[in-house]
C-alpha positions in Angstrom: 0.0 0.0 0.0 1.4 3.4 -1.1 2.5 5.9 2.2 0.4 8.6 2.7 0.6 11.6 5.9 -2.6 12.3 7.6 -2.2 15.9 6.0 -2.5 13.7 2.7 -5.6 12.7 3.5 -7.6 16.3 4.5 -6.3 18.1 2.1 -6.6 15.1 -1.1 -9.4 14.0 0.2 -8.1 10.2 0.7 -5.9 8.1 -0.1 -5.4 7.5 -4.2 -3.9 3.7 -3.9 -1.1 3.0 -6.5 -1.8 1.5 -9.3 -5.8 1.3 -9.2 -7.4 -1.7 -9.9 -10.2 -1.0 -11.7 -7.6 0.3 -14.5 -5.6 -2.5 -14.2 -8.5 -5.2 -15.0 -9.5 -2.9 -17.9 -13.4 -3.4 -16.8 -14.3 -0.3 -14.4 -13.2 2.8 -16.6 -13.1 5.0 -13.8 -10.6 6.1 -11.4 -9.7 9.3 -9.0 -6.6 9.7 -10.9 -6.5 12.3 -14.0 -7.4 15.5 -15.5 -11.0 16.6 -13.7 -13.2 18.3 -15.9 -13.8 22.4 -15.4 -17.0 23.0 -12.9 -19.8 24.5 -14.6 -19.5 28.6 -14.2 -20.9 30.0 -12.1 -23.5 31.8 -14.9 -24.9 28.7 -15.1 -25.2 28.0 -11.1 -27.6 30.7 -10.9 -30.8 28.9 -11.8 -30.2 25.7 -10.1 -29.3 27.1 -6.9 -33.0 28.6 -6.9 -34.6 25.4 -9.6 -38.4 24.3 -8.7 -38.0 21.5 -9.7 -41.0 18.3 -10.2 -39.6 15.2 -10.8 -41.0 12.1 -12.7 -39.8 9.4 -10.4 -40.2 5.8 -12.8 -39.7 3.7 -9.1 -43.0 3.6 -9.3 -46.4 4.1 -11.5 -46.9 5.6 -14.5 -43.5 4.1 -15.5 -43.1 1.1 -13.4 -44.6 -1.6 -13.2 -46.7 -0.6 -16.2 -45.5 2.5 -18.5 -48.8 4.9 -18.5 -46.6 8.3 -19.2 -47.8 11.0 -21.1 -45.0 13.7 -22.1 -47.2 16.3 -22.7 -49.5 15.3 -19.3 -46.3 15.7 -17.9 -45.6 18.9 -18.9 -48.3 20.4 -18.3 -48.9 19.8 -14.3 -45.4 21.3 -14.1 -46.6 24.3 -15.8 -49.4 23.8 -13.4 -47.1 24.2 -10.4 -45.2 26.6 -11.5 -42.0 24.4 -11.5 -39.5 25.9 -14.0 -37.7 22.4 -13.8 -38.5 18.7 -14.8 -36.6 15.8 -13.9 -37.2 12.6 -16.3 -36.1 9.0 -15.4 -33.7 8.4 -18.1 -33.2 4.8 -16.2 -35.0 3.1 -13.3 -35.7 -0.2 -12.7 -35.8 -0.4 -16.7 -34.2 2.2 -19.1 -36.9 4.7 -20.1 -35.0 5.6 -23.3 -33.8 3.2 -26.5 -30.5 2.9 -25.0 -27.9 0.7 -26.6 -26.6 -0.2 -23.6 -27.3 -3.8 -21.9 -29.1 -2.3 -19.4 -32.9 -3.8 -19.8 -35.6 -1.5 -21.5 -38.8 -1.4 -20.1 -41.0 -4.3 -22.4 -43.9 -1.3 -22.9 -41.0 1.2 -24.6 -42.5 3.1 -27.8 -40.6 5.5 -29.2 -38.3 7.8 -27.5 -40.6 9.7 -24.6 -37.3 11.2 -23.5 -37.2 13.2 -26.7 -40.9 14.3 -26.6 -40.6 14.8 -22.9 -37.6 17.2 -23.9 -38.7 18.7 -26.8 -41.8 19.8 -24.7 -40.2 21.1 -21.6 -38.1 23.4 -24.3 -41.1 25.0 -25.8 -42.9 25.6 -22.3 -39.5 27.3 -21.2 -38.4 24.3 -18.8 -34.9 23.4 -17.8 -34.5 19.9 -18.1 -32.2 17.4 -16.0 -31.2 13.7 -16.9 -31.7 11.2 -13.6 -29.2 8.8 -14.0 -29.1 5.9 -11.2 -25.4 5.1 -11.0 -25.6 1.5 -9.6 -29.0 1.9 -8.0 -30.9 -1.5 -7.4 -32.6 -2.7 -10.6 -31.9 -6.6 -11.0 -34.8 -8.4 -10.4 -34.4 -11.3 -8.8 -37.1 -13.1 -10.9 -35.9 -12.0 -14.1 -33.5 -14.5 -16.3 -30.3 -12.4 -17.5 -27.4 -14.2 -18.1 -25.2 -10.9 -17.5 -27.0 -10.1 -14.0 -24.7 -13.0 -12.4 -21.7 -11.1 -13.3 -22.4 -7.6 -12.2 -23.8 -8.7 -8.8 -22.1 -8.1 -5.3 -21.1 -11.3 -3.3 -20.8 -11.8 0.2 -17.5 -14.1 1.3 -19.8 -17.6 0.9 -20.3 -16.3 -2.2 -23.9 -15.4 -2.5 -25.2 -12.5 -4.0 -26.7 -10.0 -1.7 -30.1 -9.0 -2.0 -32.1 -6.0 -1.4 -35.3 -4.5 -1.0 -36.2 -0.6 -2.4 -40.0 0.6 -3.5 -41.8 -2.9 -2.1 -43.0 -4.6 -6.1 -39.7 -6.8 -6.0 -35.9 -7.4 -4.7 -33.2 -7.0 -6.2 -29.4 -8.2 -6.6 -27.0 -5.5 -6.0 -24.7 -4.5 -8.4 -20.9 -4.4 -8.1 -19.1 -1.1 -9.2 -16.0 -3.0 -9.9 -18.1 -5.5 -12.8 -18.5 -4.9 -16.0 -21.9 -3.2 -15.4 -19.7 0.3 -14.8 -19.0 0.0 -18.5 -23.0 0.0 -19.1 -23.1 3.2 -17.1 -20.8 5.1 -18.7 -22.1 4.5 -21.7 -25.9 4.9 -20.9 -23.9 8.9 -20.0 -22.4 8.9 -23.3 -26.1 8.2 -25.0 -27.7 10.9 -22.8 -25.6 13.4 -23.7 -26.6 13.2 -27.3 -29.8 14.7 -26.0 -30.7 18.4 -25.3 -30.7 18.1 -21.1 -29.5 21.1 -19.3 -27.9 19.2 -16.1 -27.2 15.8 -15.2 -28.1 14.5 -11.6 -26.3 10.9 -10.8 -28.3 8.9 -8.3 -25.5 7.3 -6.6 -22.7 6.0 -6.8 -24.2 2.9 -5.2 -21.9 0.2 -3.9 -25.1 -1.9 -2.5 -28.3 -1.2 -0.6 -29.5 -2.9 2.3 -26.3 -4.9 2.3 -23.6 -1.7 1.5 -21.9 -2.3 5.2 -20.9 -5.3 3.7 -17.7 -5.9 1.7 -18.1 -7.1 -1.6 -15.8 -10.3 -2.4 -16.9 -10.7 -5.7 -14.1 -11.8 -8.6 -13.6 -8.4 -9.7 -13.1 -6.3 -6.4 -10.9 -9.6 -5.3 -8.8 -9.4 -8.2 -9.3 -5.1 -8.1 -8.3 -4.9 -4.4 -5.3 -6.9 -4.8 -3.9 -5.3 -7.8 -4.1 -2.2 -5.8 -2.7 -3.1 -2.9 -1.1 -6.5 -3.1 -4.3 -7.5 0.1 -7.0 -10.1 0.2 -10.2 -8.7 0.8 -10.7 -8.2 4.0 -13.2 -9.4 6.6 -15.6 -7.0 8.5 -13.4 -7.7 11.7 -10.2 -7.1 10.4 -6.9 -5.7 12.0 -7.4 -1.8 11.2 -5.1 -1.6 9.2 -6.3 -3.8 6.2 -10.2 -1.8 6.8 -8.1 1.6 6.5 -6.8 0.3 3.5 -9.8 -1.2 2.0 -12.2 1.8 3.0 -10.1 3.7 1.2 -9.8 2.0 -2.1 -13.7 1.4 -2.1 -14.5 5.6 -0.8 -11.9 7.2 -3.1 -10.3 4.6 -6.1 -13.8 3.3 -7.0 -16.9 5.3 -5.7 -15.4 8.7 -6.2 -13.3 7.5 -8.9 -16.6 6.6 -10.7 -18.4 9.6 -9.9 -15.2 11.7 -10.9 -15.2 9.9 -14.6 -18.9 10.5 -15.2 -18.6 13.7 -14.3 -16.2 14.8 -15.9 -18.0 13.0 -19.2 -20.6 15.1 -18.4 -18.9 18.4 -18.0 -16.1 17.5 -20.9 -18.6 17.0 -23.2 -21.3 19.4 -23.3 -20.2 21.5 -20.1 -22.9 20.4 -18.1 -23.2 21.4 -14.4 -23.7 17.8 -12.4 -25.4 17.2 -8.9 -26.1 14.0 -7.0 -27.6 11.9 -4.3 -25.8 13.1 -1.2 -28.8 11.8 1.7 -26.9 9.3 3.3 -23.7 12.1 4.2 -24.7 11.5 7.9 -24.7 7.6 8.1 -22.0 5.4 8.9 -20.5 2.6 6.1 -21.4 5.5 3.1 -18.8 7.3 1.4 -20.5 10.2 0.4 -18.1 12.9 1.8 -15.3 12.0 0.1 -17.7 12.8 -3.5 -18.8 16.2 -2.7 -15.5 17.7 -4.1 -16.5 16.1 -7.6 -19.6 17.4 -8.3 -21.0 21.3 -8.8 -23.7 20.1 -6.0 -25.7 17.5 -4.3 -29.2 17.0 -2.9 -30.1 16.0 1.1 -33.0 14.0 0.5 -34.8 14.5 3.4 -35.3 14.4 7.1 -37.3 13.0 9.7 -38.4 16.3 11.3 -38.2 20.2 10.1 -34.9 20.8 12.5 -33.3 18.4 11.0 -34.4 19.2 7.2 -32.5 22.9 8.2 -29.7 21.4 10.4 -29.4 19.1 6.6 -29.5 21.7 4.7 -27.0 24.6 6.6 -24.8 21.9 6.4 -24.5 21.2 2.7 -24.9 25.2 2.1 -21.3 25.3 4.1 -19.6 23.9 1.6 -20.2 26.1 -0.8 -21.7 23.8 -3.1 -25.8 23.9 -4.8 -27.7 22.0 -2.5 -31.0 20.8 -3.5 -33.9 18.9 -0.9 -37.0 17.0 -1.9 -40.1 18.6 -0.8 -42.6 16.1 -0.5 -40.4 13.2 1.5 -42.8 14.0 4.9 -46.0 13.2 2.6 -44.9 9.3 3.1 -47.4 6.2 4.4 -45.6 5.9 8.2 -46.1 2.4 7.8 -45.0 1.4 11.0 -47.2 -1.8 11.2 -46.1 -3.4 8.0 -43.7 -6.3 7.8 -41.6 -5.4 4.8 -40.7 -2.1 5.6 -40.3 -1.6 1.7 -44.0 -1.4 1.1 -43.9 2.3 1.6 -48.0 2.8 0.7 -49.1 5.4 -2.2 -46.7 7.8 -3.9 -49.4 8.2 -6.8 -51.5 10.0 -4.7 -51.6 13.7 -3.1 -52.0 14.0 1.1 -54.0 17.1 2.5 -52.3 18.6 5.5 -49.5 21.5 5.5 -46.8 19.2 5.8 -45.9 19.9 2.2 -46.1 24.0 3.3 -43.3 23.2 6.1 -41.0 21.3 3.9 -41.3 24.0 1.7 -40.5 26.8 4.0 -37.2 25.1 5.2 -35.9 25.0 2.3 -37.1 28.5 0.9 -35.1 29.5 4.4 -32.4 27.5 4.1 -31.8 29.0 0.3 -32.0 26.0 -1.6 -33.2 24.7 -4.6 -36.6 22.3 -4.4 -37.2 19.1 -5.7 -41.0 18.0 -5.5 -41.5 14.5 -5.4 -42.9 13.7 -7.3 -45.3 14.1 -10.9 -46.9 10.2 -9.5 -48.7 12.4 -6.6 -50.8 14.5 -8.8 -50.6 12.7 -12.5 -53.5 10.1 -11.8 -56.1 12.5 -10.3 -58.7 13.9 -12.3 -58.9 17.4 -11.6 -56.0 20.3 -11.9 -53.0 20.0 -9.5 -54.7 23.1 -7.5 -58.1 21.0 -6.5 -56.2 19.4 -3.9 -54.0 20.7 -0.7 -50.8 19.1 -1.9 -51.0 21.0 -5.3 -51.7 24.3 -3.5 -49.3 24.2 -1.4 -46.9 23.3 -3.9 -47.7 26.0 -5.8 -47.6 28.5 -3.0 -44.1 27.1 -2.4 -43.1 27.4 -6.0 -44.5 31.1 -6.1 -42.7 32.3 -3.1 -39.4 30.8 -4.5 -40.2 32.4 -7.9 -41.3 35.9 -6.8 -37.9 36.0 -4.7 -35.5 34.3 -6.2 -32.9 37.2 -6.4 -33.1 37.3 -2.8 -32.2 34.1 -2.0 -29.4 34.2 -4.4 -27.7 37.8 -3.4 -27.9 37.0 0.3 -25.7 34.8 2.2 -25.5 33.1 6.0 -23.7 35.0 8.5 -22.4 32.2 11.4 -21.5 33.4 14.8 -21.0 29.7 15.7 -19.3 26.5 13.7 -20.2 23.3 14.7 -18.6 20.8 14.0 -19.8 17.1 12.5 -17.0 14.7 12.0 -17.3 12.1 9.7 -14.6 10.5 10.7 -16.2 10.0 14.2 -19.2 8.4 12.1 -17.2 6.1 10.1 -14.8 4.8 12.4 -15.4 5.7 15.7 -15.8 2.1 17.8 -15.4 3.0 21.5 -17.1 0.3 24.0 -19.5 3.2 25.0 -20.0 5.3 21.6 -23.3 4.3 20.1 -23.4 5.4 16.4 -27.2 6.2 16.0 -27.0 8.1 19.4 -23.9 10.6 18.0 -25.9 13.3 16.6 -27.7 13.8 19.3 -25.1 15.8 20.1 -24.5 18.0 17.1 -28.3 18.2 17.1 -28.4 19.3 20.3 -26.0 22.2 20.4 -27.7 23.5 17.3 -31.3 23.7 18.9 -29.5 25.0 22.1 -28.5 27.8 20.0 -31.3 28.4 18.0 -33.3 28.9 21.2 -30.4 31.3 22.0 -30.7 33.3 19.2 -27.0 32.2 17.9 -26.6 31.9 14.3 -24.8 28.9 13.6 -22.8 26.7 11.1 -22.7 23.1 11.1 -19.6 22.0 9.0 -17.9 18.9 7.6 -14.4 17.9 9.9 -13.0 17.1 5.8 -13.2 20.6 5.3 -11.3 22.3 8.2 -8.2 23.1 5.5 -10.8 25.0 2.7 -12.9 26.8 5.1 -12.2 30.4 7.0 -12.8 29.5 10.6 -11.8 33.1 11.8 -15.6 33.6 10.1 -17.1 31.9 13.2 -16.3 33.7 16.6 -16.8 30.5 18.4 -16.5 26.1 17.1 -17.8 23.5 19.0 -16.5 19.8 19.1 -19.7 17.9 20.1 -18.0 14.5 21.2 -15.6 14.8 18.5 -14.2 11.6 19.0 -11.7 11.3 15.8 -9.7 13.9 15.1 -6.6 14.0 12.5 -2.8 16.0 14.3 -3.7 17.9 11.5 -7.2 19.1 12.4 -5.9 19.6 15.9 -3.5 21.9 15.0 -5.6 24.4 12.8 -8.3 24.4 15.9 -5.3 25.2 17.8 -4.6 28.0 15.6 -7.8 29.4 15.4 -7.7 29.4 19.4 -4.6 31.1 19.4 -5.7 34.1 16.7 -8.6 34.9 19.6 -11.3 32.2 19.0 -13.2 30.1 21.2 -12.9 26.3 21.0 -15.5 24.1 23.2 -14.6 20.1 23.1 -17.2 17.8 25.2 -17.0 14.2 26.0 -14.7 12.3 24.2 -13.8 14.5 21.4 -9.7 14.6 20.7 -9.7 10.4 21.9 -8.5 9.1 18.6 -7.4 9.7 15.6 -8.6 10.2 12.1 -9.3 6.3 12.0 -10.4 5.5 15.3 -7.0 4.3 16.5 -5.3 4.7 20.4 -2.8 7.4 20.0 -1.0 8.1 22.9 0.0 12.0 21.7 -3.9 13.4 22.2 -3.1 17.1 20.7 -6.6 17.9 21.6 -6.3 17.0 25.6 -3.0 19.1 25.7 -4.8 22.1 24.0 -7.7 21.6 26.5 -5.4 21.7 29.5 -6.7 17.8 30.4 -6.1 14.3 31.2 -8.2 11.2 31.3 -8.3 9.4 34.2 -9.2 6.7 32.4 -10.4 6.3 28.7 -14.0 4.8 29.5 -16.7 6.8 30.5 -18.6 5.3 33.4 -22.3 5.9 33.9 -24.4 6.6 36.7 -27.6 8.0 38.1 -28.1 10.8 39.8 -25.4 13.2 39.1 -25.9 16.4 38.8 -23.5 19.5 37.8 -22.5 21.8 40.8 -21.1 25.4 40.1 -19.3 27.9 42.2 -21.0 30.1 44.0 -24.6 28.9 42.7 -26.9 26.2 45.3 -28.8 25.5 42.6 -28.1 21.4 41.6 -27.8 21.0 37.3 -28.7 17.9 36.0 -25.6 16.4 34.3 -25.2 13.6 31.8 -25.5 10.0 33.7 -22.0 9.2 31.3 -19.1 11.3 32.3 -15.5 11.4 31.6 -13.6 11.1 34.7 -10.3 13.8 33.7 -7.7 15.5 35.4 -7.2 19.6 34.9 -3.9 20.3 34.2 -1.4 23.5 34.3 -3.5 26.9 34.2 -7.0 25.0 33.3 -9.5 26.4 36.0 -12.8 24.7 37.3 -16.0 26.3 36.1 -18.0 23.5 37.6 -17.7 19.5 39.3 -19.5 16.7 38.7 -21.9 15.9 42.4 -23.0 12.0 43.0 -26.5 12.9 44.8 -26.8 9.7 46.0 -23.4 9.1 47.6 -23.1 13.0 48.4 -19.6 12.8 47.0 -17.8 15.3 44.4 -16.4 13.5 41.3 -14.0 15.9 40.2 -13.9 18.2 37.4 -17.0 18.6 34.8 -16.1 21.6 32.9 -13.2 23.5 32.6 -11.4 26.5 30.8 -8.1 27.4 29.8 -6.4 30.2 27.6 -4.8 29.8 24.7 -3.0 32.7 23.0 -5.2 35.3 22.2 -8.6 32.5 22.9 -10.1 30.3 25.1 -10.7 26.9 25.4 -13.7 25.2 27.7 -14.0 21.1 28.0 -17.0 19.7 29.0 -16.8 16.0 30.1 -19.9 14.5 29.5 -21.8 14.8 26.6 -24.4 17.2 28.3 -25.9 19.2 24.3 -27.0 15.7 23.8 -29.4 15.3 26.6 -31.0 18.6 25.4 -32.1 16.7 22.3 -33.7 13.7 25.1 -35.2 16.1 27.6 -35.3 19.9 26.4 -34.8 20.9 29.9 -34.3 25.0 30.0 -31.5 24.4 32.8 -29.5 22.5 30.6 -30.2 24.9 27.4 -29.6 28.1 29.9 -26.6 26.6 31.4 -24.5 26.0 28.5 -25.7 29.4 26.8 -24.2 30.9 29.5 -20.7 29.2 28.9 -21.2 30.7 25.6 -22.2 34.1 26.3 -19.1 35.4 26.5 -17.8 34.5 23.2 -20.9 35.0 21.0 -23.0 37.8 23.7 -21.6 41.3 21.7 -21.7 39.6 18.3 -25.5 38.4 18.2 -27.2 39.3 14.9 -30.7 38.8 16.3 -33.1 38.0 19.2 -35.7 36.2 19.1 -38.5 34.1 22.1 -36.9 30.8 23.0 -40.1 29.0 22.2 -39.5 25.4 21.3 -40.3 24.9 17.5 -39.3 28.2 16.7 -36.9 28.3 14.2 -34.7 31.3 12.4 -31.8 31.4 9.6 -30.5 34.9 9.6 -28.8 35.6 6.3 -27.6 39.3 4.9 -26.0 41.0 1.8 -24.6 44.6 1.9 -27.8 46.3 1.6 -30.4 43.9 2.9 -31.0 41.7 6.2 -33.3 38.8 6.1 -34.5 36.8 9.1 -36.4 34.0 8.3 -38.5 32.8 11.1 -40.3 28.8 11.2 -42.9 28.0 13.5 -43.0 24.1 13.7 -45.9 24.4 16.3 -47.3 20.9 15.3 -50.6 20.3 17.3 -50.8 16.0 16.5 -48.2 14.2 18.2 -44.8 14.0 16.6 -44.8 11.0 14.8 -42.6 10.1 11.5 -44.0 10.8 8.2 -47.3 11.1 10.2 -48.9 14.0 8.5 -49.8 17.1 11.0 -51.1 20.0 10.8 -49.7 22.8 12.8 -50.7 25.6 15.0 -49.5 29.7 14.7 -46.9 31.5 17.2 -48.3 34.3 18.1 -47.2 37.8 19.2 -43.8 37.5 18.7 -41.2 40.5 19.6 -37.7 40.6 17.0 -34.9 42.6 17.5 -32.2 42.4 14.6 -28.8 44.3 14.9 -27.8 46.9 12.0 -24.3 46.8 11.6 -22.0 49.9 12.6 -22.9 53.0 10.7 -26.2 51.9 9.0 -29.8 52.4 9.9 -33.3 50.6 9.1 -34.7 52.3 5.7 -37.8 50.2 5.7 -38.8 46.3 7.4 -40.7 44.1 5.2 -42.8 41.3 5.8 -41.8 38.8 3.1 -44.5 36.0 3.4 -47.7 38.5 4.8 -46.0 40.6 1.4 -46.5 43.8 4.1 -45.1 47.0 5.9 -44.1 46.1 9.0 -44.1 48.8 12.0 -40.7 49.2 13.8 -38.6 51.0 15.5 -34.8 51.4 16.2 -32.4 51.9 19.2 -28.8 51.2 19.7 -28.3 49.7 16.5 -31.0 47.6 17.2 -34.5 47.3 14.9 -37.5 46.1 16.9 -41.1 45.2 15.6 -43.4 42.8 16.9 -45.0 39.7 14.4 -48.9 39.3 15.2 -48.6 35.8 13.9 -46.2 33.3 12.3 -48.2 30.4 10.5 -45.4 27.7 9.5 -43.2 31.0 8.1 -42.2 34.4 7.7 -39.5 36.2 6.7 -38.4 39.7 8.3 -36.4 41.7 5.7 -34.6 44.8 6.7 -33.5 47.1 3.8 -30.4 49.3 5.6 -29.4 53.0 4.8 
């Protein structure tokens, strides 16, 4: 295996094994290696970062499992909706398209509909972008292909693995190493003999259901050891051999695939390219080692509305066009089914104002909308606007429309990063680190601030080297447990140059790949020392600060540390029930011209499981003195209230969600929700200018106001799902 420094991997992204594989066998054309295409400029980024965009999704009727679609039908409830954008399938489970590719066409083809489709979107003044599933399940178990046995993934007994996606069937998985990557790279070529205006991959895929699993098929076997002289692995292995085969599968062949297509796509015809990012947040998925490739990508969806914006402030940070489906929280909930697959009716529209929320997070958050999907509305028999789901839709699509130069000339304006480390995702396997439990944490600190009227950033830890992080007056390590030398050092830096770094838990434990290191950077910039590496749990413990009697509940898992040099105590860890003092809980140090504070317990992620006020109040006031003189707004600390304050040299805009929901939060239950009312905003004009005028973007009205030490106040009578305050400066 080729050496590579730690500083290798932020800054390239990965490790580029020697002598890829997937050349080597001459089947998979792709690697990470080579000349990368020109991103699209940024004349053409305007209209996708604001697209409205309906998508015809061929998972599922009118193009699978019969083909009913209509081009013009099509086109015409877009128009309806005032999308300016139409996605078409150009493959699904079938090929929707005479490909000449060996990828199977579905049996009811006539024609070209992709032309027609095309040819109608351009003379009803509709950009057009080609779906491409890039290894996406699509072998039918059932069906007789004598090619599907050699493009499927294999397990180490040799079986294919199986998986599940829209409920009619399951499916082999497909193996990016086989010879079905030559398929897809054609089936690009093809499409870009039509007239599309962007290309969005749906993948790359390296299995389903199964993707934690290596593949030990006879191409990745023969692959993987022409790259680095190793036998696949097994799930288990020393960490060495996973380092090394992580790598080859994140960066030689996903990212190596999507970097080839790409740049097929750009090279050719200069077409910007976006794809399926969702699963950025999960462990055994490589997708942030992919988002350097592509001009953009698209978070899916989220199980709540804080999430969707938590989602989407996150892809915003890297500077990239993020996209989100609107329409994801109009799912079946189907808890009570067996086959979790069996997902209920996507061909037909829900009432409710989920639909209006979705919409507003996204409208907040600056992105560009996907609705999902055409199925909803395409079998009904009246126009798109006789039903709540197609008024909604279009009052979405209106608002986006009406103010699109807004959301495109004004940008976020953090007080706060927060950190979310991938690497803590991936690789992270302390005794007592549960991996669906770890954003909790990140979550946590994000509402804490949003009830503390903080603007904040959450950021990728790949990014540390490409990002400005004297923009944020303040980062915070939620039980960052992996961290890179590297990393630690530019946090370090940032301390030094007069930030504020806050670590909790067991952030700075290991390195980059979850390994023991006896240097911990981290610790030594934090003024600690563990006591001992495990965290032990408890009831009854409570956090006690000087000179206050009042007991704080503290997490029942601490990290027993040591305070070191010039660290002071800002509060102890109490045992209730023993009446004994357990040492340190939080401490502070300087560093340089900054300040450090360690927290050792994980204590933003029981804000998430309780929303205790104490909790919320008593780390905002850790905080206070970093962020207090900086705020850019103020706002009630009602829970469900959202903001995302964003500003351009002329204009402020604070854009407020009330996710008041009055049913029982449930997922993908449909709700309706209730209005906030009477609600006092104070925004901050920056030094020298005044308030001209305040604007009431979704009531489209004057609103009263008044100003005072660079403050603008006005009161909002009542905030149903959204508004937006905008404040035109002098």
């Amino acid at each position: 295996m080729a050496e590579f420094t730690r500083r290798d991997l932020i800054l390239g992204g990965g490790l580029l094994l020697a002598g890829s594989g997937s050349q080597l066998l001459g089947v998979n054309p792709f690697s990470a290696d080579g000349a990368v295409a020109a991103i699209a400029p940024d004349a053409d980024r305007e209209w996708i970062r604001t697209a409205r965009i309906l998508v015809a999704e061929a998972y599922n009727p009118p193009f699978y499992p019969e083909l009913d679609y209509d081009p013009e039908k099509a086109v015409r409830l877009a128009k309806a909706l005032n999308a300016n954008t139409f996605r078409y399938p150009v493959a699904a489970y079938y090929a929707y398209f005479p490909t000449r590719t060996k990828y199977p066409i579905h049996p009811k083809l006539a024609g070209d509909p992709m032309r027609e489709t095309l040819r109608l979107c351009r003379a009803a003044n509709l950009k057009t972008i080609a779906y491409i599933p890039v290894n996406h399940p699509f072998m039918d178990v059932n069906d007789v292909n004598p090619l599907y046995p050699q493009w499927q993934r294999r397990g180490a007994n040799g079986k294919p693995f199986v998986t599940t996606h829209f409920g009619f069937a399951r499916y082999y998985e497909g193996c990016l190493n086989s010879p079905l990557s030559a398929e897809i790279l054609q089936m690009v070529q093809e499409v870009l003999e039509y007239d599309f205006d962007l290309v969005y991959f749906d993948g790359p895929y390296q299995g389903m259901d199964h993707r934690a699993e290596f593949c030990h098929c006879e191409w990745c076997r023969t692959a993987f050891m022409k790259a680095s002289g190793r036998d696949i692995p097994a799930q288990d292995a020393f960490p060495d051999d996973l380092i090394a085969y992580t790598h080859w599968m994140n960066d030689d062949v996903a990212r190596g695939t999507l970097q080839r297509l790409t740049n097929t796509a750009r090279g050719t015809k200069g077409l910007p390219v976006l794809f399926n990012n969702t699963s950025l947040l999960s462990r055994g998925w490589c997708r942030s080692h992919l988002i350097r490739v592509t001009d953009g990508f698209m978070f899916e969806s989220a199980e709540t509305p804080e999430q969707k914006l938590f989602n989407l402030q996150l892809g915003k940070s890297t500077d990239k066009v993020i996209w989100t489906y609107v329409g994801y929280h109009s799912q079946y909930n189907r808890e009570h089914l067996e086959d979790k697959s069996i997902r209920g009716w996507y061909s037909y529209p829900v009432d409710g104002d989920n639909l209006l929320m979705d919409g507003s997070v996204a409208f907040s958050a600056g992105t560009g909308m996907v609705f999902w999907s055409l199925s909803r509305l395409y079998f009904m028999p009246h126009p798109p606007e006789s039903y709540a789901e197609g008024r909604n839709i279009r009052a979405i699509f209106d608002l986006m429309e009406k103010h699109a130069d807004l959301l495109y000339s004004t940008h976020s304006s953090p007080q706060a990063g927060l950190l979310v480390s991938s690497q803590t995702i991936e690789w992270c396997n302390a005794k007592s680190f549960i991996p669906p439990a770890y954003p909790n944490g990140f979550r946590g600190i994000w509402q804490i601030m949003q009830e503390g009227s903080i603007a904040s950033e959450p950021f990728l830890d790949f990014d540390f080297e490409r990002r400005d992080l004297d923009r944020y007056k303040l980062i915070y390590l939620s039980n960052a447990v992996c961290l890179s030398q590297v990393q630690c050092g530019i946090l370090a830096d940032f301390v030094a140059r007069g930030g504020t770094l806050v670590a909790t838990h067991l952030s700075g434990l290991y390195d980059e790949y979850g390994r023991a290191q006896t240097q911990r950077p981290l610790h030594e910039l934090l003024g600690i020392k563990f006591t001992t590496d495990q965290p032990e749990e408890q009831p009854e413990l409570y956090l006690k600060i000087p000179g206050r009697d009042e007991l704080i509940p503290q997490d029942p898992q601490i990290v027993r540390f040591q305070e070191l040099g010039d660290s002071s105590v800002l509060a102890t860890t109490y045992d209730l029930a023993h009446r004994e003092n357990l040492g340190a809980a939080i401490t502070q140090r300087n560093h340089g011209n900054g300040r450090v504070i360690y927290i050792g317990s994980n204590l933003e992620a029981i804000y998430v499981e309780t929303h205790m006020p104490v909790i919320r109040d008593s780390l905002l006031d850790l905080l206070e003195p970093a962020l207090g003189a900086s705020r850019r707004y103020r706002i009630p600390a009602e829970k469900g209230l959202l903001a995302q304050f964003s500003e351009s040299p002329g204009i402020i805009v604070l854009h407020l969600i009330a996710n008041d929901g009055n049913k029982v939060k449930k997922i993908r239950a449909s709700e309706s929700y209730m209005p906030v009312m009477n609600t006092p905003v104070a925004i901050r004009v920056p030094s020298g200018k005044s308030a001209s005028s305040v604007h009431l973007l979704r009531a489209d009205k004057p609103a009263q106001f008044s100003q005072k030490d660079g403050w603008v106040h006005l009161d909002i009578d009542k905030i149903y799902i959204y508004e937006s305050v905008v404040v035109t400066l002098a």
